[in-house]
Predicted model as a PDB file, atoms N, CA, C, CB and O in Angstrom, pLDDT in the B-factor column:
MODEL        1                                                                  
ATOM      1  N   UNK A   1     101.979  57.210 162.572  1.00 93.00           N  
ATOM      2  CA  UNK A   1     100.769  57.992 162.368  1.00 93.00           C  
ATOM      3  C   UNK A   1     100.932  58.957 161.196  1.00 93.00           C  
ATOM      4  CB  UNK A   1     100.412  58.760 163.641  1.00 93.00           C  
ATOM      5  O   UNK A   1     100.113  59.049 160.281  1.00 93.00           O  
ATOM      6  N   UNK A   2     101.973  59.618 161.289  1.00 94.00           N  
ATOM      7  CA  UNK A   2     102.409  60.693 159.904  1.00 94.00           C  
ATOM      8  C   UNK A   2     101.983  59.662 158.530  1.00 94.00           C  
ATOM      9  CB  UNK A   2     104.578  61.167 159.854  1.00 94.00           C  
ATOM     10  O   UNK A   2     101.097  59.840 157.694  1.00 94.00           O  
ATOM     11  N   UNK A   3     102.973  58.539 158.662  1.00 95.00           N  
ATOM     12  CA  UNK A   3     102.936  57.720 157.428  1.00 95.00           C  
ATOM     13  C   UNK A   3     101.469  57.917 157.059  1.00 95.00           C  
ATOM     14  CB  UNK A   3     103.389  56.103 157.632  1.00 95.00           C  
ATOM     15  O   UNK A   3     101.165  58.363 155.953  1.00 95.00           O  
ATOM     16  N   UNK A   4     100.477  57.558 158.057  1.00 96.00           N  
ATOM     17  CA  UNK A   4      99.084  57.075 157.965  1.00 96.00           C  
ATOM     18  C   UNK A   4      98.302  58.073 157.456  1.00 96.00           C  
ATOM     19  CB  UNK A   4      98.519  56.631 159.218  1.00 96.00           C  
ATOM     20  O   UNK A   4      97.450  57.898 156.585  1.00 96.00           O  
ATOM     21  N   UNK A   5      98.592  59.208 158.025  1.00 96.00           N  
ATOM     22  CA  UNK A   5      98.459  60.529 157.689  1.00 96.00           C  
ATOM     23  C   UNK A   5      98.011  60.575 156.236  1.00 96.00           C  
ATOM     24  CB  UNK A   5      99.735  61.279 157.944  1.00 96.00           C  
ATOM     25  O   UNK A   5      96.945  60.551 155.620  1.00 96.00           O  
ATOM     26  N   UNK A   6      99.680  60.675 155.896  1.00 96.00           N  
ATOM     27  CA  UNK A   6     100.228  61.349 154.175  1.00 96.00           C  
ATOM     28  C   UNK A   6      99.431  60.115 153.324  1.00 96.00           C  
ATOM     29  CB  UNK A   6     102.543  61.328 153.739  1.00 96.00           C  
ATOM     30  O   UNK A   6      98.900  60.402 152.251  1.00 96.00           O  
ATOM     31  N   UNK A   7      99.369  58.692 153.863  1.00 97.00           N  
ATOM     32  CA  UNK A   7      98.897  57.808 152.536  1.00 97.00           C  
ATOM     33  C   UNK A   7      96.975  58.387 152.638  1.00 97.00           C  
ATOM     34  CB  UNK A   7      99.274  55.477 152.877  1.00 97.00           C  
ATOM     35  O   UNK A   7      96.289  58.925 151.769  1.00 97.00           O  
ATOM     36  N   UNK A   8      96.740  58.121 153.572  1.00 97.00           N  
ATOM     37  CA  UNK A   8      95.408  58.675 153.480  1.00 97.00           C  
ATOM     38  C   UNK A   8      94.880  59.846 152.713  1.00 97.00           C  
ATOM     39  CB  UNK A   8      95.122  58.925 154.581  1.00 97.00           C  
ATOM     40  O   UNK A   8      93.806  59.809 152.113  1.00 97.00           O  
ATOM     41  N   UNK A   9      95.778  61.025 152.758  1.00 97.00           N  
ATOM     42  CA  UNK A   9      95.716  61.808 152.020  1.00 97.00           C  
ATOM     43  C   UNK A   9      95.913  62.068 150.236  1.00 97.00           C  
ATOM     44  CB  UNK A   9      96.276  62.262 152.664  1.00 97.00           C  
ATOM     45  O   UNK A   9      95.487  62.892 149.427  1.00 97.00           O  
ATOM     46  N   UNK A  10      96.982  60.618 150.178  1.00 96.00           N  
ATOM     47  CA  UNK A  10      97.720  60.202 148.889  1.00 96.00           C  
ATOM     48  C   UNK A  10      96.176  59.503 148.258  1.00 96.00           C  
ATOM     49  CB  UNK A  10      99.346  58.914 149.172  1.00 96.00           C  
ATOM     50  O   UNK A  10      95.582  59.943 147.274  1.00 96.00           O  
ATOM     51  N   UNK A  11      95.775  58.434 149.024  1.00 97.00           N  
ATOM     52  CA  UNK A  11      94.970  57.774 148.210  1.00 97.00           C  
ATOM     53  C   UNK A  11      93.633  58.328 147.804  1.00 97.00           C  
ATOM     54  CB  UNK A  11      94.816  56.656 148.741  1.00 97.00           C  
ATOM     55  O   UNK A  11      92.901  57.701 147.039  1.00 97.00           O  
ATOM     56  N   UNK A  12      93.148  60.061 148.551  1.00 96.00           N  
ATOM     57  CA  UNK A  12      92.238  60.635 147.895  1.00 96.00           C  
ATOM     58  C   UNK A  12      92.599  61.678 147.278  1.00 96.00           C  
ATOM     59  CB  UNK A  12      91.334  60.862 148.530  1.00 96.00           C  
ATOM     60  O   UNK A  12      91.720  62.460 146.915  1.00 96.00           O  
ATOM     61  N   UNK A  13      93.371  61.836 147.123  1.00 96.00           N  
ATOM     62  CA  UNK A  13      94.223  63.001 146.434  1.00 96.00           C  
ATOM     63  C   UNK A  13      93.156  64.040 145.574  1.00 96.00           C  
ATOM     64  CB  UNK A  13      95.451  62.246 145.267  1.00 96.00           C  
ATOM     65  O   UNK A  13      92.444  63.710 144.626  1.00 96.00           O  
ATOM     66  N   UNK A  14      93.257  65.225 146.124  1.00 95.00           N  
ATOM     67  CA  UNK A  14      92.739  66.275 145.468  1.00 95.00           C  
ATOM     68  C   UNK A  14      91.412  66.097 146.207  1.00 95.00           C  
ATOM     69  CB  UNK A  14      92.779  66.238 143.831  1.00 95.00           C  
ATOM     70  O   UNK A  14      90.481  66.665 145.636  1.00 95.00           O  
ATOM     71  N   UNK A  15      91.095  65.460 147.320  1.00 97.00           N  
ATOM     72  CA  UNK A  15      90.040  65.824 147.429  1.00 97.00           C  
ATOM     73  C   UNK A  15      90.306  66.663 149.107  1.00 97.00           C  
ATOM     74  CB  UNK A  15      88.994  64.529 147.155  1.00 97.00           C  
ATOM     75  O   UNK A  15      91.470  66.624 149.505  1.00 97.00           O  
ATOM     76  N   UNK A  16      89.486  67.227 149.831  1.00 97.00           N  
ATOM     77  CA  UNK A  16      89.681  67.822 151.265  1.00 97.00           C  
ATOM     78  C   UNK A  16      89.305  66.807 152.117  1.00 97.00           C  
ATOM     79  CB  UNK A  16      88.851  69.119 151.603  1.00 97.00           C  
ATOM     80  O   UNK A  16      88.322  66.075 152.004  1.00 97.00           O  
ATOM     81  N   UNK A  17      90.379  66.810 153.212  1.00 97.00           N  
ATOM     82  CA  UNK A  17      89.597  65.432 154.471  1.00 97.00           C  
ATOM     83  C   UNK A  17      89.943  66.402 155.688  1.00 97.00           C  
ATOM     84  CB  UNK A  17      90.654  63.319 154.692  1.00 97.00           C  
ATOM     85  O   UNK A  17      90.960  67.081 155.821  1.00 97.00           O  
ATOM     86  N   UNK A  18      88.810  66.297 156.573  1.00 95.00           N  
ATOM     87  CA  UNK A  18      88.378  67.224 157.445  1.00 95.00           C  
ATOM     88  C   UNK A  18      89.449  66.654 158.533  1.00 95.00           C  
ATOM     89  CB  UNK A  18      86.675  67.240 157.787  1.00 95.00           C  
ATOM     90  O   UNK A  18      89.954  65.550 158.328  1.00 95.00           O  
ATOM     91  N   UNK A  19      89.935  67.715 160.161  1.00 93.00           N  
ATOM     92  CA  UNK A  19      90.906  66.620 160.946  1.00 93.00           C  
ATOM     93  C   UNK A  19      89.733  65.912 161.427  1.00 93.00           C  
ATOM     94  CB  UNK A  19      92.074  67.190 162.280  1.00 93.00           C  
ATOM     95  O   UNK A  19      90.042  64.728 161.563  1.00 93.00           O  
ATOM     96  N   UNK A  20      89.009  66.038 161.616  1.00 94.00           N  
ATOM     97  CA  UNK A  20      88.368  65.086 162.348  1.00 94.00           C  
ATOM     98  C   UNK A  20      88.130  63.772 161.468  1.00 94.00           C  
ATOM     99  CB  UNK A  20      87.084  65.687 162.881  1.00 94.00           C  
ATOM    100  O   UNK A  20      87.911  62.764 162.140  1.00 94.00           O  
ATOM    101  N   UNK A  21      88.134  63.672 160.620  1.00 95.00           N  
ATOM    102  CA  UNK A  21      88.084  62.166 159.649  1.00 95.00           C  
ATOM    103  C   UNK A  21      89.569  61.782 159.810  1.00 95.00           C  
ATOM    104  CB  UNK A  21      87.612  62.353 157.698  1.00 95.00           C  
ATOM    105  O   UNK A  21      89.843  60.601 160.023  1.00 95.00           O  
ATOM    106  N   UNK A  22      90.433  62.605 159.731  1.00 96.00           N  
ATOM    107  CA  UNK A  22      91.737  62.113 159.499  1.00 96.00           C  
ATOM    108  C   UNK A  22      92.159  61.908 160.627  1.00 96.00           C  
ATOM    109  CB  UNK A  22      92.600  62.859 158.791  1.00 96.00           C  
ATOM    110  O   UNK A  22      93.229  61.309 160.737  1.00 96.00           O  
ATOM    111  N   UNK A  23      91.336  62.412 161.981  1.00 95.00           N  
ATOM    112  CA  UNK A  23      91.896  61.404 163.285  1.00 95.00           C  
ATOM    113  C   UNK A  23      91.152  60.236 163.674  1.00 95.00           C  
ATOM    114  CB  UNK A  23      91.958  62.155 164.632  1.00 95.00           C  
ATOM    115  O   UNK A  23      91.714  59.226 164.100  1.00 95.00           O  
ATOM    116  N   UNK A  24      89.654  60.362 163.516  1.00 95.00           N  
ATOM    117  CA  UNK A  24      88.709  59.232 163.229  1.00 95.00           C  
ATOM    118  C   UNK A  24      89.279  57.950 162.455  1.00 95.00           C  
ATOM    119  CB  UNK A  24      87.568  59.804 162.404  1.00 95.00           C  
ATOM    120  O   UNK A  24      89.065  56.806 162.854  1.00 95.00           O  
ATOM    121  N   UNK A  25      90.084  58.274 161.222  1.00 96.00           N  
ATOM    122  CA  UNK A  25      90.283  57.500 160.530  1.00 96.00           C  
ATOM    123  C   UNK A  25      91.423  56.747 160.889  1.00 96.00           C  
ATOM    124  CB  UNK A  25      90.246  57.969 159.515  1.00 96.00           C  
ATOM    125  O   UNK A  25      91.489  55.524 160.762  1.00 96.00           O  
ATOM    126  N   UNK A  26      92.794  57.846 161.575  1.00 96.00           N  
ATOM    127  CA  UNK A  26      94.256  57.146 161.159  1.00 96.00           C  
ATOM    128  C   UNK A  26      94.109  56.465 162.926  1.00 96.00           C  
ATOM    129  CB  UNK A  26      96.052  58.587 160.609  1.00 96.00           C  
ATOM    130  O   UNK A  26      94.248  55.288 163.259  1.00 96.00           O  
ATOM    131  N   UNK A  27      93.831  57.507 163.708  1.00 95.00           N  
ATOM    132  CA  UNK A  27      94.184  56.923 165.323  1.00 95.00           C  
ATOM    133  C   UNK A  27      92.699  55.663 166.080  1.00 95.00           C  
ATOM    134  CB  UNK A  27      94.260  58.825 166.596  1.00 95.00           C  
ATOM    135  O   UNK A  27      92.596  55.060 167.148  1.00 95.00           O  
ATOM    136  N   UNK A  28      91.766  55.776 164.780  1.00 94.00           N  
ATOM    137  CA  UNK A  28      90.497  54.885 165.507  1.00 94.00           C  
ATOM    138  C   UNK A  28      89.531  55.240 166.555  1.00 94.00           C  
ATOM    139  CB  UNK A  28      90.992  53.821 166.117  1.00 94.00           C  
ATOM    140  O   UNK A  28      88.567  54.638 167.028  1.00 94.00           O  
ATOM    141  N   UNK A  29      89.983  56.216 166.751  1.00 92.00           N  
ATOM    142  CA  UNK A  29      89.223  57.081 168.372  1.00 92.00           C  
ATOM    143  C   UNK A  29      88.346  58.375 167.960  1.00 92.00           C  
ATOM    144  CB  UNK A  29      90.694  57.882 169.647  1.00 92.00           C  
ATOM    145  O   UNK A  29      88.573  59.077 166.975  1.00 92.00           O  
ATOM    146  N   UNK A  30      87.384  58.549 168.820  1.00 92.00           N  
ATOM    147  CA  UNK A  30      86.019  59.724 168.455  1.00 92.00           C  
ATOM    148  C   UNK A  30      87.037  60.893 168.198  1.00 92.00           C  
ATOM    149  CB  UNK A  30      84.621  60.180 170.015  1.00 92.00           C  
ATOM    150  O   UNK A  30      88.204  60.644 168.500  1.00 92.00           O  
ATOM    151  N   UNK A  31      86.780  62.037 167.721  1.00 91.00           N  
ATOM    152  CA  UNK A  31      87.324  63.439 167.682  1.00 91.00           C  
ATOM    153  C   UNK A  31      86.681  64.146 168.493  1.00 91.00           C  
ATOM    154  CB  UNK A  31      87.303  64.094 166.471  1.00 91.00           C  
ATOM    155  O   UNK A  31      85.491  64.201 168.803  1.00 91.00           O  
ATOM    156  N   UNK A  32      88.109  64.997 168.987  1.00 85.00           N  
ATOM    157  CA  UNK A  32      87.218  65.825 170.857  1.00 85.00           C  
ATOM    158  C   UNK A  32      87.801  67.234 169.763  1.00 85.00           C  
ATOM    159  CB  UNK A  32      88.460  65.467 173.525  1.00 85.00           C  
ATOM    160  O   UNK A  32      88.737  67.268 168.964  1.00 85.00           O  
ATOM    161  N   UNK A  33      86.666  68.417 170.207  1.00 80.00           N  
ATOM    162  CA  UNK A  33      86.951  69.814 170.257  1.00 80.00           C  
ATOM    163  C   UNK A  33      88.253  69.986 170.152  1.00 80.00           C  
ATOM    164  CB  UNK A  33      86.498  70.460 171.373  1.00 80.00           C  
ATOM    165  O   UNK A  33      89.010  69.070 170.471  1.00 80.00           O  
ATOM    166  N   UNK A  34      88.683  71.073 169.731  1.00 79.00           N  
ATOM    167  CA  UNK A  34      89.614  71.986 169.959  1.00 79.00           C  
ATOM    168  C   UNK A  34      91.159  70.478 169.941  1.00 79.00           C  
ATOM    169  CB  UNK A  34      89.117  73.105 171.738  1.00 79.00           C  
ATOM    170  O   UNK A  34      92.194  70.327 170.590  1.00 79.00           O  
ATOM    171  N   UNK A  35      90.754  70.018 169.287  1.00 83.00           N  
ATOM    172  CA  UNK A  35      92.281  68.485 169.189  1.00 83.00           C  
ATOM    173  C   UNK A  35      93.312  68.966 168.099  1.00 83.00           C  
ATOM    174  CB  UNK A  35      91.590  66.443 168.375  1.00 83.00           C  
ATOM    175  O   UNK A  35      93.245  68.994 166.870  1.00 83.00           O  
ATOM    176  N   UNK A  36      94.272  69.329 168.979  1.00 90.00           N  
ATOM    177  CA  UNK A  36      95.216  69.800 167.576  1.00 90.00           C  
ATOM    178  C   UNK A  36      96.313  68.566 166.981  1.00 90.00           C  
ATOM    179  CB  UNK A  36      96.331  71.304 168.079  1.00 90.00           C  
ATOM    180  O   UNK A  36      97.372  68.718 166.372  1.00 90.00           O  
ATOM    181  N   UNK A  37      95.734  67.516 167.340  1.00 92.00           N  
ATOM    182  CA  UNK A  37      96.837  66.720 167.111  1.00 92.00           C  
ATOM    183  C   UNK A  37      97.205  66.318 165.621  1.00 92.00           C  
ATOM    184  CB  UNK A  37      96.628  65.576 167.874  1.00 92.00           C  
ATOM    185  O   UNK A  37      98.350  65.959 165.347  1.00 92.00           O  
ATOM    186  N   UNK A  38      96.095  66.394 164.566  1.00 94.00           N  
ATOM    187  CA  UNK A  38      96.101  66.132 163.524  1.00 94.00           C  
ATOM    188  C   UNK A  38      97.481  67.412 162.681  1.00 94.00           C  
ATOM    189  CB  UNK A  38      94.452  66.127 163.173  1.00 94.00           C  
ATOM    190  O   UNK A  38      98.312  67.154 161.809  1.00 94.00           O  
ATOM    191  N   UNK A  39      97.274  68.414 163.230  1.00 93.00           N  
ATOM    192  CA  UNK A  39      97.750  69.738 163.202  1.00 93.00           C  
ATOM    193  C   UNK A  39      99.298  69.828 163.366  1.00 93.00           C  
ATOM    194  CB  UNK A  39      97.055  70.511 164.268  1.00 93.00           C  
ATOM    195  O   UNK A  39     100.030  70.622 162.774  1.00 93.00           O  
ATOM    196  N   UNK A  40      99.702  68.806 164.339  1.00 94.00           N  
ATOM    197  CA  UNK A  40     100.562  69.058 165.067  1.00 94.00           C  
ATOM    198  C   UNK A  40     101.294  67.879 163.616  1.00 94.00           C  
ATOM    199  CB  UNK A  40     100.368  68.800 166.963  1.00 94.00           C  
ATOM    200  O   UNK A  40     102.267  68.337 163.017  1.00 94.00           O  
ATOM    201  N   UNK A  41     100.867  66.749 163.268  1.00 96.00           N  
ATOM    202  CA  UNK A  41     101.404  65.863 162.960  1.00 96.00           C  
ATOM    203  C   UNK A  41     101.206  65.877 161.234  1.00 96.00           C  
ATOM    204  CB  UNK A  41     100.923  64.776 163.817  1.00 96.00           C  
ATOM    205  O   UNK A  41     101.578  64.950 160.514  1.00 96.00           O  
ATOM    206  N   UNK A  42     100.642  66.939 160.818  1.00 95.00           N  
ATOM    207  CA  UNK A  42     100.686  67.773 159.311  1.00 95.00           C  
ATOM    208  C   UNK A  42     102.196  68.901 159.197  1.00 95.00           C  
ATOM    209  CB  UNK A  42      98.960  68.961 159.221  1.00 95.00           C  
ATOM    210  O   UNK A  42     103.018  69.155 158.316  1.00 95.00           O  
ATOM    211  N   UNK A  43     101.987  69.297 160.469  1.00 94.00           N  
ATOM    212  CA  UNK A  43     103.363  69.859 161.081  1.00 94.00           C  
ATOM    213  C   UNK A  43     104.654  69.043 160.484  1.00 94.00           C  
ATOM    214  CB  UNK A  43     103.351  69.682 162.829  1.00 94.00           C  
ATOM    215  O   UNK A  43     105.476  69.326 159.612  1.00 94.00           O  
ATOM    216  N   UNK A  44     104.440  67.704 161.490  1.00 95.00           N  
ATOM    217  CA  UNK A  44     105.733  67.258 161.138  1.00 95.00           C  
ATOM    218  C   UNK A  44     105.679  66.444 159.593  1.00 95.00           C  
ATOM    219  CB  UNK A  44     106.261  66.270 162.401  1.00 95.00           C  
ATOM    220  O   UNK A  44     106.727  65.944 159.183  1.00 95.00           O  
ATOM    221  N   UNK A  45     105.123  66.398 159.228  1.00 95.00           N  
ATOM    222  CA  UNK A  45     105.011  65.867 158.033  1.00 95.00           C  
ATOM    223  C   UNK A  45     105.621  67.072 157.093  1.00 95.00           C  
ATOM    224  CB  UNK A  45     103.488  65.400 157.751  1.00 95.00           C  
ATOM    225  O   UNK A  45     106.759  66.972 156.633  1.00 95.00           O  
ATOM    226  N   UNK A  46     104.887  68.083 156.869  1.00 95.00           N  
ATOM    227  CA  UNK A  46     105.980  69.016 156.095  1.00 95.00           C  
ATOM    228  C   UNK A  46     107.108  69.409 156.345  1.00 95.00           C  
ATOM    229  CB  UNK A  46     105.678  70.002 155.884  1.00 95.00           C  
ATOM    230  O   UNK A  46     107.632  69.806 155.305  1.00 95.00           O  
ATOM    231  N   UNK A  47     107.665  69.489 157.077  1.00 95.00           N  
ATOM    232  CA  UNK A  47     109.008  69.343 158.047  1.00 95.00           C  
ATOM    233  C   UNK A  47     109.741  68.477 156.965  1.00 95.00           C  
ATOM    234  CB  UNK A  47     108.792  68.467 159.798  1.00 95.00           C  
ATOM    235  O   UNK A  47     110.308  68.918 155.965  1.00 95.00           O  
ATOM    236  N   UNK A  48     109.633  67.212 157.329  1.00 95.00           N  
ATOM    237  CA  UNK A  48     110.273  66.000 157.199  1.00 95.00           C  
ATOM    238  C   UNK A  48     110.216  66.001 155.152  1.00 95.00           C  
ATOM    239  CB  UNK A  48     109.221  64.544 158.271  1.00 95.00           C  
ATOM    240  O   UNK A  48     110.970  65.324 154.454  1.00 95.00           O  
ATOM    241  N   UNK A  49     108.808  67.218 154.475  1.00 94.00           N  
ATOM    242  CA  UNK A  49     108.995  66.992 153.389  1.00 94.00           C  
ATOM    243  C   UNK A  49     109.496  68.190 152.670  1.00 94.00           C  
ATOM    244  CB  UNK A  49     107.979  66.455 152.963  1.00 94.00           C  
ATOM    245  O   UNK A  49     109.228  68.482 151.505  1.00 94.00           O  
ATOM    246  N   UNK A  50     110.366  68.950 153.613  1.00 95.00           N  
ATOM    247  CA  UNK A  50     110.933  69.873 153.377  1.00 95.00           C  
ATOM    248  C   UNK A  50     110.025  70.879 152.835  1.00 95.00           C  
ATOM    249  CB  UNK A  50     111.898  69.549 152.715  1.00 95.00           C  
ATOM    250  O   UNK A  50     110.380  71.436 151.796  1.00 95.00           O  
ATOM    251  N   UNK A  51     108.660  71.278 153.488  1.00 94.00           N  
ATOM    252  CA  UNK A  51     107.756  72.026 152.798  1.00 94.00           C  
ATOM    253  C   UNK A  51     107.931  73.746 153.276  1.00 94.00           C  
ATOM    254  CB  UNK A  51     106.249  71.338 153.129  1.00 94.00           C  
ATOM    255  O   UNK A  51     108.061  74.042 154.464  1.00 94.00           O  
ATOM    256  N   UNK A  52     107.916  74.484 152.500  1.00 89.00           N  
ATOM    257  CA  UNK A  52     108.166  76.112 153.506  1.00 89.00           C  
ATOM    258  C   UNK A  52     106.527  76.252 154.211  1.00 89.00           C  
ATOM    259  CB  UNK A  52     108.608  78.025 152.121  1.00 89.00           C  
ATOM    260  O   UNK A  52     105.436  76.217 153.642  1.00 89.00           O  
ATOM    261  N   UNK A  53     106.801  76.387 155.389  1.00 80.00           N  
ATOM    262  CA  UNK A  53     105.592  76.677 156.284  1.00 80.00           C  
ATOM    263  C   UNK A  53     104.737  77.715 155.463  1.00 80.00           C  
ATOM    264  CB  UNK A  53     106.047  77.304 157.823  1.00 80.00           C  
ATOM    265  O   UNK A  53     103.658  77.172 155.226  1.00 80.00           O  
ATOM    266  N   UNK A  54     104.764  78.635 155.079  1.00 86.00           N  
ATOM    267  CA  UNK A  54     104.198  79.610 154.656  1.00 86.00           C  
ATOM    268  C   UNK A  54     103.440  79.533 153.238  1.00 86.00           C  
ATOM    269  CB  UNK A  54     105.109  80.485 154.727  1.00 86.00           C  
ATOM    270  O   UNK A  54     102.653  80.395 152.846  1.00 86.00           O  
ATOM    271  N   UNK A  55     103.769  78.453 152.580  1.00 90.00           N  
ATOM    272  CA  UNK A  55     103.258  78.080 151.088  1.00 90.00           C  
ATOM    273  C   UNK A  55     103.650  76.549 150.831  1.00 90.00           C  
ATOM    274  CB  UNK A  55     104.032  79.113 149.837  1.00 90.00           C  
ATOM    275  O   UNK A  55     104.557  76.193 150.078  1.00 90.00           O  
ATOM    276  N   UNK A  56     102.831  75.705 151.572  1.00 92.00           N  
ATOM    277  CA  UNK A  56     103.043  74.196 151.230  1.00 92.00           C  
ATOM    278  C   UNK A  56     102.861  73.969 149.579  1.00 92.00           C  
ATOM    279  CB  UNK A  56     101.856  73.221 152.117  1.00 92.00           C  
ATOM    280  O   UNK A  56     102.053  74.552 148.856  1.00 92.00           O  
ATOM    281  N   UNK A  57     103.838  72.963 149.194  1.00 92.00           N  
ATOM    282  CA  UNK A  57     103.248  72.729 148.067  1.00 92.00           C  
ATOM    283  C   UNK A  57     102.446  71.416 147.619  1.00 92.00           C  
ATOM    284  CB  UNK A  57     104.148  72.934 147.325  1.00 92.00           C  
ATOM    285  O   UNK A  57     101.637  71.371 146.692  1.00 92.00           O  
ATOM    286  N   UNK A  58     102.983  69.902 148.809  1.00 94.00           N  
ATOM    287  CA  UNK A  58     102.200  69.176 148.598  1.00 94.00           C  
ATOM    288  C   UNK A  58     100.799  69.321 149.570  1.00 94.00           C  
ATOM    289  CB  UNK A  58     102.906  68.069 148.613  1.00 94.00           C  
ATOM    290  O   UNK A  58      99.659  69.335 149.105  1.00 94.00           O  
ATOM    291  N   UNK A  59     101.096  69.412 150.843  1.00 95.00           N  
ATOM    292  CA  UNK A  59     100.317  68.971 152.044  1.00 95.00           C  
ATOM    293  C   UNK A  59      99.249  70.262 151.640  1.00 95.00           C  
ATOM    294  CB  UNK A  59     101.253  68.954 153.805  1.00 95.00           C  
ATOM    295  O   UNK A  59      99.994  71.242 151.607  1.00 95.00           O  
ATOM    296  N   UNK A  60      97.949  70.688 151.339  1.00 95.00           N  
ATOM    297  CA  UNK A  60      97.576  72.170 151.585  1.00 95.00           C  
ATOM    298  C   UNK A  60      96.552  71.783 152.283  1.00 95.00           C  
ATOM    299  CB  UNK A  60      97.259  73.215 150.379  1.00 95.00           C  
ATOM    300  O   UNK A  60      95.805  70.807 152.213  1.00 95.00           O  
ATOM    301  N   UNK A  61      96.669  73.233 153.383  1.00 94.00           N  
ATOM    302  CA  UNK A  61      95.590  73.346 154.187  1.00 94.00           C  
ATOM    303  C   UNK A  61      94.351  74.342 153.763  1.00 94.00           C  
ATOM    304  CB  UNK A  61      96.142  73.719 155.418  1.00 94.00           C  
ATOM    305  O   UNK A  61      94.531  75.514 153.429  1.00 94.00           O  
ATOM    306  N   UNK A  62      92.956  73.644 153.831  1.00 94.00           N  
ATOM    307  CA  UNK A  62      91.816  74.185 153.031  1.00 94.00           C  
ATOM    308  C   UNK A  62      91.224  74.834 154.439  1.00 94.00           C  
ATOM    309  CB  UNK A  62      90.742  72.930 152.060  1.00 94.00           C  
ATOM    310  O   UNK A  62      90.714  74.218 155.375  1.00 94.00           O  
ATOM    311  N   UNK A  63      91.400  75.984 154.336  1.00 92.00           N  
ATOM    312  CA  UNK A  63      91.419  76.605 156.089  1.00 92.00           C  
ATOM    313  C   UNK A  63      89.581  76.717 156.418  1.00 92.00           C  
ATOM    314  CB  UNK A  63      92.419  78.777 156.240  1.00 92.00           C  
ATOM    315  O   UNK A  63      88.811  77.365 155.710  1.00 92.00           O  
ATOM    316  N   UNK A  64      89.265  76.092 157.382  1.00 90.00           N  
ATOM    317  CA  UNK A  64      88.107  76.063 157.594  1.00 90.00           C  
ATOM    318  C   UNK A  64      87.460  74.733 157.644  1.00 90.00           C  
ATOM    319  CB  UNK A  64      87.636  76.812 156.801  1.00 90.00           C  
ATOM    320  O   UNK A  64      86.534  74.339 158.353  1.00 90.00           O  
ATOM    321  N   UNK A  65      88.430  73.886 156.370  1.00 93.00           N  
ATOM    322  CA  UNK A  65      87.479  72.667 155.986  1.00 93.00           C  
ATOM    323  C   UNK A  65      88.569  71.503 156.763  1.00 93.00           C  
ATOM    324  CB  UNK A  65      87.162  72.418 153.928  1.00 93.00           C  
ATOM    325  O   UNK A  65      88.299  70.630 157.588  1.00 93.00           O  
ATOM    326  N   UNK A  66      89.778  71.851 156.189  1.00 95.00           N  
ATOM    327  CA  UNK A  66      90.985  70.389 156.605  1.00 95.00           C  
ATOM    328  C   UNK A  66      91.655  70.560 155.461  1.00 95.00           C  
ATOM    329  CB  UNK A  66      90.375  68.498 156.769  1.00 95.00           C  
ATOM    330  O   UNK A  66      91.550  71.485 154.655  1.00 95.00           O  
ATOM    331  N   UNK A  67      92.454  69.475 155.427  1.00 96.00           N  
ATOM    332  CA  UNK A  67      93.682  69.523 153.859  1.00 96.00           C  
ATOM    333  C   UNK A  67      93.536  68.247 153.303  1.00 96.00           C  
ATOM    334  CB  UNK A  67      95.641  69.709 154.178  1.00 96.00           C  
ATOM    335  O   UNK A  67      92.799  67.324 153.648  1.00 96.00           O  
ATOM    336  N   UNK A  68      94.636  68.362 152.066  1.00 96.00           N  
ATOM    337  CA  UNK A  68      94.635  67.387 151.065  1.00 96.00           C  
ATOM    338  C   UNK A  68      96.285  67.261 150.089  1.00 96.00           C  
ATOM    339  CB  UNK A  68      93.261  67.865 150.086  1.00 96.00           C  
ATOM    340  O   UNK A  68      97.384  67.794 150.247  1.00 96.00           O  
ATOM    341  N   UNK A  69      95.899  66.578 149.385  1.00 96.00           N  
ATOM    342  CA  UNK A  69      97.196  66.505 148.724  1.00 96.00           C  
ATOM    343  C   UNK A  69      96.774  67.135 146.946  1.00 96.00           C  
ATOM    344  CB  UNK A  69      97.843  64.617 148.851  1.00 96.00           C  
ATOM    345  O   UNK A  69      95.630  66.934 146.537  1.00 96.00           O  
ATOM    346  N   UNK A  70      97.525  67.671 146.281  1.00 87.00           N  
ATOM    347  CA  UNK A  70      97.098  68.024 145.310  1.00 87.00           C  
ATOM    348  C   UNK A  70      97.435  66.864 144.249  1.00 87.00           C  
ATOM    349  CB  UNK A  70      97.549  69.306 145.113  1.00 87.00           C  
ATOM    350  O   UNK A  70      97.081  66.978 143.076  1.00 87.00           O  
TER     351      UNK A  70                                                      
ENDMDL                                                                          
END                                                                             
C-alpha cells in the first residue's frame, strides 16, 4: 500500500491529492470520516525515507487539503 501510496503521488507530482482520493484510489474502498489510515501509512513512508517528521522534504503535507510530492 505505501509503494501505492508514494507512486501515486510520484506520477502527479506537484500537484495535492486529498486522503480520501488516495484511499479511494490505492485501497478501492469508499472513504469513512475521521480514517487515519492514509496518515498512518504517509507515516511510514517517511520513516522508511528517512524524512525528519517536522519538515518533510519529499512527502509534504498541504494541511487542510492532503499531500503531494514536490
Amino acid at each position: 500500500m505505501e509503494f501505492n501510496i508514494l507512486w501515486l503521488l510520484c506520477q502527479r507530482r506537484g500537484e495535492v491529492i486529498s486522503a480520501e482520493e488516495l484511499f479511494e484510489t490505492v485501497w478501492g474502498e469508499k472513504y469513512l470520516d475521521r480514517n487515519n489510515t492514509v496518515m498512518v501509512h504517509i507515516r511510514r513512508l517517511r520513516e522508511k525515507l528517512h524524512e525528519p517528521a517536522r519538515n518533510p522534504h519529499i512527502i509534504k503535507t498541504v494541511w487542510g487539503v492532503g499531500y503531494k510530492v514536490e
